[in-house]
PDB file as gemmi writes it, atoms N, CA and C in Angstrom:
CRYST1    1.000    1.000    1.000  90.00  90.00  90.00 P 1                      
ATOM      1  N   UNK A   1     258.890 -38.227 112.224  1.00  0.00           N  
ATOM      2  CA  UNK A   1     259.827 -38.767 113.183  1.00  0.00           C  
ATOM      3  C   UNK A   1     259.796 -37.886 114.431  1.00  0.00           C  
ATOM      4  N   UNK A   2     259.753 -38.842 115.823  1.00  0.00           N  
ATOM      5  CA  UNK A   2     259.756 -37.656 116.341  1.00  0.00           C  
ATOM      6  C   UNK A   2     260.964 -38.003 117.274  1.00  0.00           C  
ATOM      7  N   UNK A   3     261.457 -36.857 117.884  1.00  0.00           N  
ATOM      8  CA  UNK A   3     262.757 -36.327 118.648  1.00  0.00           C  
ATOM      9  C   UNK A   3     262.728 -37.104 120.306  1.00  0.00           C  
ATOM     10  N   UNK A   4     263.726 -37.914 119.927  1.00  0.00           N  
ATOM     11  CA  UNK A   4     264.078 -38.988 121.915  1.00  0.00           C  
ATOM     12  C   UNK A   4     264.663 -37.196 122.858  1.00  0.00           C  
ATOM     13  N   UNK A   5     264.370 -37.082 123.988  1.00  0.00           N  
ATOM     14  CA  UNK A   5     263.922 -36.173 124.607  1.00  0.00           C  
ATOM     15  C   UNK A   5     264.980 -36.287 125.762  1.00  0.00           C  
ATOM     16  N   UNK A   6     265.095 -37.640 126.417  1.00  0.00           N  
ATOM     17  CA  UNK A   6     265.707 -37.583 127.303  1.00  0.00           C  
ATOM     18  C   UNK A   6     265.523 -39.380 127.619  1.00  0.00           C  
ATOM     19  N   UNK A   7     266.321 -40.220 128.675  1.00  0.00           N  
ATOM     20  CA  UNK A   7     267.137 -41.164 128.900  1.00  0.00           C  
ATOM     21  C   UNK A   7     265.841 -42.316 129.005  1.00  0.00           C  
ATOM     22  N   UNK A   8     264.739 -41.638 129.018  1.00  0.00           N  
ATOM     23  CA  UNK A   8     263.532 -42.557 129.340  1.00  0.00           C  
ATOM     24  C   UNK A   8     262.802 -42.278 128.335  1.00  0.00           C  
ATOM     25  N   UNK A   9     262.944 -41.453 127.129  1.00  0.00           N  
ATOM     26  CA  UNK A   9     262.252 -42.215 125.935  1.00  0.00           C  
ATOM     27  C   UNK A   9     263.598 -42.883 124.922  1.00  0.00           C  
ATOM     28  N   UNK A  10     264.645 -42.507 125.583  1.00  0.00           N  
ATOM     29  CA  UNK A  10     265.972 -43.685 124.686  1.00  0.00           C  
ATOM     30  C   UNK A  10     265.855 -44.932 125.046  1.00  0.00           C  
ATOM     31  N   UNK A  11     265.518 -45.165 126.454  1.00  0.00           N  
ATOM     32  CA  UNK A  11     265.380 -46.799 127.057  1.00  0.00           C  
ATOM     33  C   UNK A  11     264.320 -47.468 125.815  1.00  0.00           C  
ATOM     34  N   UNK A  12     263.229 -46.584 126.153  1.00  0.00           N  
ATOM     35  CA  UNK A  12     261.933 -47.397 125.336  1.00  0.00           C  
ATOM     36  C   UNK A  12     261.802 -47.252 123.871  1.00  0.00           C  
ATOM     37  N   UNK A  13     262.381 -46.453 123.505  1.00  0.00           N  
ATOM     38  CA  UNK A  13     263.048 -47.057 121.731  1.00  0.00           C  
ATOM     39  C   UNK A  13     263.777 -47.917 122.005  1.00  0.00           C  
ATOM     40  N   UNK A  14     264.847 -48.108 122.723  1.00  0.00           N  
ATOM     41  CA  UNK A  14     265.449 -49.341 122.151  1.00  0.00           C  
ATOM     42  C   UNK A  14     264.488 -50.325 122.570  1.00  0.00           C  
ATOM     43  N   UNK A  15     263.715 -50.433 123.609  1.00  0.00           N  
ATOM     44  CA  UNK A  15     262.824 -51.431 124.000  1.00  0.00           C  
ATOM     45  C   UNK A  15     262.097 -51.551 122.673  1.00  0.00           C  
ATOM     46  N   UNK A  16     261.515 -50.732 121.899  1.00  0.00           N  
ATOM     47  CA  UNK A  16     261.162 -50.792 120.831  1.00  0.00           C  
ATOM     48  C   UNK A  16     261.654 -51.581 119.899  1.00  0.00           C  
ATOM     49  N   UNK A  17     262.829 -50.916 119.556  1.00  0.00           N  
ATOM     50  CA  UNK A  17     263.708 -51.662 118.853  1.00  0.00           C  
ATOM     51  C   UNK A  17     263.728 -53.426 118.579  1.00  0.00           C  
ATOM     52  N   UNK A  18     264.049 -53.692 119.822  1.00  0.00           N  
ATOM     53  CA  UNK A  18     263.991 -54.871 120.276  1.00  0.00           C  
ATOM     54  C   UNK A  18     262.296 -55.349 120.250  1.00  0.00           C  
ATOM     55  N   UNK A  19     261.899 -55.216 120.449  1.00  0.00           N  
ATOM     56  CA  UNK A  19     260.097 -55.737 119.513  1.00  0.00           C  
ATOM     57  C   UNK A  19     260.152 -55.844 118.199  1.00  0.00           C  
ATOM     58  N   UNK A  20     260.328 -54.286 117.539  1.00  0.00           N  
ATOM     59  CA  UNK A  20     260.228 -54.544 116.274  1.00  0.00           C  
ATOM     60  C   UNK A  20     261.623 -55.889 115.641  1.00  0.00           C  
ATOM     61  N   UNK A  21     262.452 -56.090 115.885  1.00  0.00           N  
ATOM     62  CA  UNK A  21     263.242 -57.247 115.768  1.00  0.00           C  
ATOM     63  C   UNK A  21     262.572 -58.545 115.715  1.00  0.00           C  
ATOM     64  N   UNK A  22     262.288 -58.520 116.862  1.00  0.00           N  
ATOM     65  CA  UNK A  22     261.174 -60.317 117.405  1.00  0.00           C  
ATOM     66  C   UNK A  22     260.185 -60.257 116.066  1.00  0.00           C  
ATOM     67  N   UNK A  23     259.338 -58.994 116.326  1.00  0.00           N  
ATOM     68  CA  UNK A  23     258.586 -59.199 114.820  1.00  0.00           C  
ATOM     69  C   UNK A  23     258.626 -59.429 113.778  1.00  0.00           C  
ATOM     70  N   UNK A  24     260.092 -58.657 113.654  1.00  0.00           N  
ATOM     71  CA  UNK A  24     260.396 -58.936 112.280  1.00  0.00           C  
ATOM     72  C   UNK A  24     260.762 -60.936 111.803  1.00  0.00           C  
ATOM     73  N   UNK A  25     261.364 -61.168 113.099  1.00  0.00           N  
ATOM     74  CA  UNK A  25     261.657 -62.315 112.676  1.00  0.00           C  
ATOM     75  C   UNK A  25     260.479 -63.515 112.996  1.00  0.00           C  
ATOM     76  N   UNK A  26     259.152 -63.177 113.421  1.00  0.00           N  
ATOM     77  CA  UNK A  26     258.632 -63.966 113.841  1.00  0.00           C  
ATOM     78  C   UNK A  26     257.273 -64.171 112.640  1.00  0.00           C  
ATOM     79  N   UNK A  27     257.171 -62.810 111.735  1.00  0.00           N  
ATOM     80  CA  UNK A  27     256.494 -62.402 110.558  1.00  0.00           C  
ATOM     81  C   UNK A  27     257.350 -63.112 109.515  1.00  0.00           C  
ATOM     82  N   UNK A  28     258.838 -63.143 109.508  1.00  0.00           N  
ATOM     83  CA  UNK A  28     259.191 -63.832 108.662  1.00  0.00           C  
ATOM     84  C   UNK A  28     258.728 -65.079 108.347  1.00  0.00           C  
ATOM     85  N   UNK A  29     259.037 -66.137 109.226  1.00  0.00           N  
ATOM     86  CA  UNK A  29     259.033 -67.239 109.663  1.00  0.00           C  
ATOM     87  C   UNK A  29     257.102 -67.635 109.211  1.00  0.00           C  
ATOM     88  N   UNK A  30     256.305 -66.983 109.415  1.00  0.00           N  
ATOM     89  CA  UNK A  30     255.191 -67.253 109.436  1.00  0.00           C  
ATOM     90  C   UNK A  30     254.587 -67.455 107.809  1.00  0.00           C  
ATOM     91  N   UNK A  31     255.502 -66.055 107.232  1.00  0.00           N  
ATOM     92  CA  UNK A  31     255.060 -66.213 105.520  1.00  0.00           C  
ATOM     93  C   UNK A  31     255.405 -67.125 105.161  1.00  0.00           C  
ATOM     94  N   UNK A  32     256.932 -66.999 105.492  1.00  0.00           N  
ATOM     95  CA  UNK A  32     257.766 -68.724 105.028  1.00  0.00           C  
ATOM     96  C   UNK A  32     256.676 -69.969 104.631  1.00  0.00           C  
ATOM     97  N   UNK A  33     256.382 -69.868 105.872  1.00  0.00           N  
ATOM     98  CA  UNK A  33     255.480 -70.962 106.045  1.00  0.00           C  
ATOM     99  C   UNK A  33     254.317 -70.970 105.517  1.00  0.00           C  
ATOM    100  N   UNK A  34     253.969 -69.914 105.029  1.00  0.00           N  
ATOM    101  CA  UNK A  34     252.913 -69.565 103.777  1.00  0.00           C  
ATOM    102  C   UNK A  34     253.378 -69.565 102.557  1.00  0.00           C  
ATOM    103  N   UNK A  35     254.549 -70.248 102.679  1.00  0.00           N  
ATOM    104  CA  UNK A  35     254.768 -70.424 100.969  1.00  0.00           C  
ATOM    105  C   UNK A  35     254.956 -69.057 100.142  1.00  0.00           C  
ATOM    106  N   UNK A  36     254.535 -68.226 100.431  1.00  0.00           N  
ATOM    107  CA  UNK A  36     255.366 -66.645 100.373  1.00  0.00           C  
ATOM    108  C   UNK A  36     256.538 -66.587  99.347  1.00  0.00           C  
ATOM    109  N   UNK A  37     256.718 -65.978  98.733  1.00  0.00           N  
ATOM    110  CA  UNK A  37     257.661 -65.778  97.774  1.00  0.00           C  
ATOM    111  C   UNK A  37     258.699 -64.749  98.160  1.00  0.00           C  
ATOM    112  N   UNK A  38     260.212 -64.265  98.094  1.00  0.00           N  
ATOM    113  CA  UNK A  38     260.621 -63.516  98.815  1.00  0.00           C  
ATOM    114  C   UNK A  38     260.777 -62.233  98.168  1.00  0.00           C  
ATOM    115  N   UNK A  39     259.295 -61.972  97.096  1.00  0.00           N  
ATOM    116  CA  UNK A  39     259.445 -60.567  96.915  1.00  0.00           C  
ATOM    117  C   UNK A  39     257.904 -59.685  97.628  1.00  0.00           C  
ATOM    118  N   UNK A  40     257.220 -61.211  97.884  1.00  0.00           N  
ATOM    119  CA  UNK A  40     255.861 -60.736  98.667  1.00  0.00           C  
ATOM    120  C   UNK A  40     256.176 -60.681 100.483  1.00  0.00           C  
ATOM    121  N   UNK A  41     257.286 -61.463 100.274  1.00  0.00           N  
ATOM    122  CA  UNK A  41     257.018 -61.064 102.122  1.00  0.00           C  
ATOM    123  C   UNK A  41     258.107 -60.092 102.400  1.00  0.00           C  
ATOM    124  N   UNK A  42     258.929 -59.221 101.427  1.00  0.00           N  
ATOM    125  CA  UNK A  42     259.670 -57.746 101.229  1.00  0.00           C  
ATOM    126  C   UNK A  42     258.119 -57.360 100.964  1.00  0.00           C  
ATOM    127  N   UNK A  43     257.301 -57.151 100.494  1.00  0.00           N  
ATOM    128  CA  UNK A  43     256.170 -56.123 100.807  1.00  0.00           C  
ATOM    129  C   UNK A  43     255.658 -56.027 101.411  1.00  0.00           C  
ATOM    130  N   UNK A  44     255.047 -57.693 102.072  1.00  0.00           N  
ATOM    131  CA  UNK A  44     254.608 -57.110 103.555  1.00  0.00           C  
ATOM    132  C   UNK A  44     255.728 -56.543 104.789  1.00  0.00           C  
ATOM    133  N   UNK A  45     256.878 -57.171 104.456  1.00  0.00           N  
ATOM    134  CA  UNK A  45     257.631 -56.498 105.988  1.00  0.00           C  
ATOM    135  C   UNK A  45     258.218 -54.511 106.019  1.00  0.00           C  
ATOM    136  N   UNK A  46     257.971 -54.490 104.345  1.00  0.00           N  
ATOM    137  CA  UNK A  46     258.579 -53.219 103.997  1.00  0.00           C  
ATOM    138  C   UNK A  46     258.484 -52.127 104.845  1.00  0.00           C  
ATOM    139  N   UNK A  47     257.475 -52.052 105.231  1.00  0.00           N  
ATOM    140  CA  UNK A  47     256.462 -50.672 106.125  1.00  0.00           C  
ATOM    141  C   UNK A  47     257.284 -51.575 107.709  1.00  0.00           C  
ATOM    142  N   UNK A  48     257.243 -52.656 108.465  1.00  0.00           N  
ATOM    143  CA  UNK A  48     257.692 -52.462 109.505  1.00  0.00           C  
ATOM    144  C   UNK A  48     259.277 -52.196 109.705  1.00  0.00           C  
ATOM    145  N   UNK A  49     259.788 -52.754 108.861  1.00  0.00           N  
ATOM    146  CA  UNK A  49     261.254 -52.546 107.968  1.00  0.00           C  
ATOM    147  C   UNK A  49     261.554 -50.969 108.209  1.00  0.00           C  
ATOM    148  N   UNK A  50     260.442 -50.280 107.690  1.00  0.00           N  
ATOM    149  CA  UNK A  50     260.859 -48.666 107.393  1.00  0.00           C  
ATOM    150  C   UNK A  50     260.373 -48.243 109.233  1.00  0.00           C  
ATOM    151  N   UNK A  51     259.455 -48.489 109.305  1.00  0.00           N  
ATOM    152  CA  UNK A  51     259.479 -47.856 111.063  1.00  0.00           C  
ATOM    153  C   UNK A  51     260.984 -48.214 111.950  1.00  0.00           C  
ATOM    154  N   UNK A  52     261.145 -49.606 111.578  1.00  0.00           N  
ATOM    155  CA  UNK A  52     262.390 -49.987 112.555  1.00  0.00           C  
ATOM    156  C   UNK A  52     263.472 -48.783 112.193  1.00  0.00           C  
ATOM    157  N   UNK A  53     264.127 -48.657 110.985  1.00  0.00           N  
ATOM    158  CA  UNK A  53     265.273 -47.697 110.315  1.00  0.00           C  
ATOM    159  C   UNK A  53     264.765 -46.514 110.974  1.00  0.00           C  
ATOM    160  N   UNK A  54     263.466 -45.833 111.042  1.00  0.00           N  
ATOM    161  CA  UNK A  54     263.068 -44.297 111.688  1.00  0.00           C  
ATOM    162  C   UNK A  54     263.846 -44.618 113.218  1.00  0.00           C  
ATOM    163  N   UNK A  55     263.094 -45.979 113.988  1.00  0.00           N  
ATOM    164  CA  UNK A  55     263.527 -45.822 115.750  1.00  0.00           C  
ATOM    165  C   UNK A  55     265.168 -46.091 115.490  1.00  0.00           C  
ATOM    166  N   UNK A  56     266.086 -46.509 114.850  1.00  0.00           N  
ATOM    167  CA  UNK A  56     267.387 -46.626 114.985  1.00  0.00           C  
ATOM    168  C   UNK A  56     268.101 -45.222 114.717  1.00  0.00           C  
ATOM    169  N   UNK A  57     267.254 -44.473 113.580  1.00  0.00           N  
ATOM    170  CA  UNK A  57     267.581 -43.331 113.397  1.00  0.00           C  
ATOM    171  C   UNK A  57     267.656 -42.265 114.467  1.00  0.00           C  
ATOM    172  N   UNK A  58     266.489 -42.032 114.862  1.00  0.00           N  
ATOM    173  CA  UNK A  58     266.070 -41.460 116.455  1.00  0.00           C  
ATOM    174  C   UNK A  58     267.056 -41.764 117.476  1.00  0.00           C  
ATOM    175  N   UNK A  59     267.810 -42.974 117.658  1.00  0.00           N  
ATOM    176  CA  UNK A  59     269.082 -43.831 118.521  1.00  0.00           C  
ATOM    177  C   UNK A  59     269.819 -43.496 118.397  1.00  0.00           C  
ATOM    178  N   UNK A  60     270.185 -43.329 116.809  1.00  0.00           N  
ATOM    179  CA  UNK A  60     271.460 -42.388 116.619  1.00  0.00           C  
ATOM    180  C   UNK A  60     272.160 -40.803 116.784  1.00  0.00           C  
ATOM    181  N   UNK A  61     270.991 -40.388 116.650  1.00  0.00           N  
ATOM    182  CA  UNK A  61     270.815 -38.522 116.960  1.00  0.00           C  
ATOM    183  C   UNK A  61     270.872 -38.731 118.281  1.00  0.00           C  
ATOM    184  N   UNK A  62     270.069 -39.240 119.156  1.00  0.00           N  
ATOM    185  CA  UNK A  62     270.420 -39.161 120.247  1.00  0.00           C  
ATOM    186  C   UNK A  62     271.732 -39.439 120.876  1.00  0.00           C  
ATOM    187  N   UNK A  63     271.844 -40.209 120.863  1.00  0.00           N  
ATOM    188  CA  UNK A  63     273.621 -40.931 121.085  1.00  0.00           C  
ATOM    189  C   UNK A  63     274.516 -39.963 120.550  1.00  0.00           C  
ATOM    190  N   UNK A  64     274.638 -39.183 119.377  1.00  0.00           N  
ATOM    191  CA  UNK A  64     275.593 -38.547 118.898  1.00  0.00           C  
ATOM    192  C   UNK A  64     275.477 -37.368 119.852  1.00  0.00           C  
ATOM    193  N   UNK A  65     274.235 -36.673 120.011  1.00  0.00           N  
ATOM    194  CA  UNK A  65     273.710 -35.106 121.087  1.00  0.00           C  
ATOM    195  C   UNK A  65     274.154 -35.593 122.093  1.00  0.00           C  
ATOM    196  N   UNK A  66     273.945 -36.835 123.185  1.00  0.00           N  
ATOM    197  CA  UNK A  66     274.511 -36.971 123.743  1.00  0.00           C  
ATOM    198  C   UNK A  66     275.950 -37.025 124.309  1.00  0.00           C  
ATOM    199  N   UNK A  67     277.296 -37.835 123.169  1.00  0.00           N  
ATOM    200  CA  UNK A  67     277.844 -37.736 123.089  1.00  0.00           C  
ATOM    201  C   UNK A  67     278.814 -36.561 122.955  1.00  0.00           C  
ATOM    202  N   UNK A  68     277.712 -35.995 122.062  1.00  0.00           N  
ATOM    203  CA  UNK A  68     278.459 -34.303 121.721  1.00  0.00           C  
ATOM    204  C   UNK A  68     278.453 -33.103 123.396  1.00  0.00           C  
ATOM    205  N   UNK A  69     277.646 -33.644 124.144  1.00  0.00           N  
ATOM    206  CA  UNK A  69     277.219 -32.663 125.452  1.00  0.00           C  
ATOM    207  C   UNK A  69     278.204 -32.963 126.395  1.00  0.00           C  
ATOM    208  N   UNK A  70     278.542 -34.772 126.058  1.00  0.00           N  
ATOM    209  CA  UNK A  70     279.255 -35.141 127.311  1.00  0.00           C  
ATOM    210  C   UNK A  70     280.929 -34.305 127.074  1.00  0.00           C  
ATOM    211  N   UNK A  71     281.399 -34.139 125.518  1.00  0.00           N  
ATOM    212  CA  UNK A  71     282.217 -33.747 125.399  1.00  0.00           C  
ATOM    213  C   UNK A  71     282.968 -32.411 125.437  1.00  0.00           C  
ATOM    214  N   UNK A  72     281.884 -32.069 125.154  1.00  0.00           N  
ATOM    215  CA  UNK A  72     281.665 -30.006 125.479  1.00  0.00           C  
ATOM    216  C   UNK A  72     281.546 -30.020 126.780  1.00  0.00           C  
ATOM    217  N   UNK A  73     281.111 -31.228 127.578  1.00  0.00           N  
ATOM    218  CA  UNK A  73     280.747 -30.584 129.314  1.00  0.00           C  
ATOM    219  C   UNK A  73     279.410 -29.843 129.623  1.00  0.00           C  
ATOM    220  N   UNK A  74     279.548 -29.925 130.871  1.00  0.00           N  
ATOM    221  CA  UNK A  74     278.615 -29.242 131.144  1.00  0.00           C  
ATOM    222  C   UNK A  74     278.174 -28.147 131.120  1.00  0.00           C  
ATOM    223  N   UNK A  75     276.846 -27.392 130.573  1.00  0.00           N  
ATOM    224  CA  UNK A  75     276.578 -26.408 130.335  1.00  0.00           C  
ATOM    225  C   UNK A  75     275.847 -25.567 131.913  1.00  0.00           C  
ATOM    226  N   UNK A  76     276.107 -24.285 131.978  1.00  0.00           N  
ATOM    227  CA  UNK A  76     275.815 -23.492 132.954  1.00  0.00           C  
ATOM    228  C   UNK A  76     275.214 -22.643 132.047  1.00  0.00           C  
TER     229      UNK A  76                                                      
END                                                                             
């Protein structure tokens, strides 16, 4: 996992975010339609499933550090 840095790699995780979403639902829709069973298309989505939870994770640390700086103030 790696560490959001500052306000322009938080934009583009969530931009991320928001991809991996569309995908997720657009991979759904496609097995569906492959007749897919819903314990085979939990294996294929599993792995993009687990990347999405890492970039929300990353969203959250950030947001909280953030939060935590704005509240302590500014540092000199």
């Amino acid at each position: 996992m790696t560490m959001i840095r500052n306000e322009t790699e938080y934009r583009e995780t969530l931009r991320r975010l928001a991809e991996q979403d569309e995908h997720i639902k657009l991979q759904t829709e496609q097995l569906r339609q492959m007749e897919l069973s819903k314990d085979e298309i939990k294996r294929v989505l599993d792995p993009v499933r687990c990347f999405r939870e890492q970039l929300k994770e990353e969203v959250a640390i950030y947001e909280e550090l953030k939060r935590l700086r704005f509240q302590s103030g500014p540092t000199t």
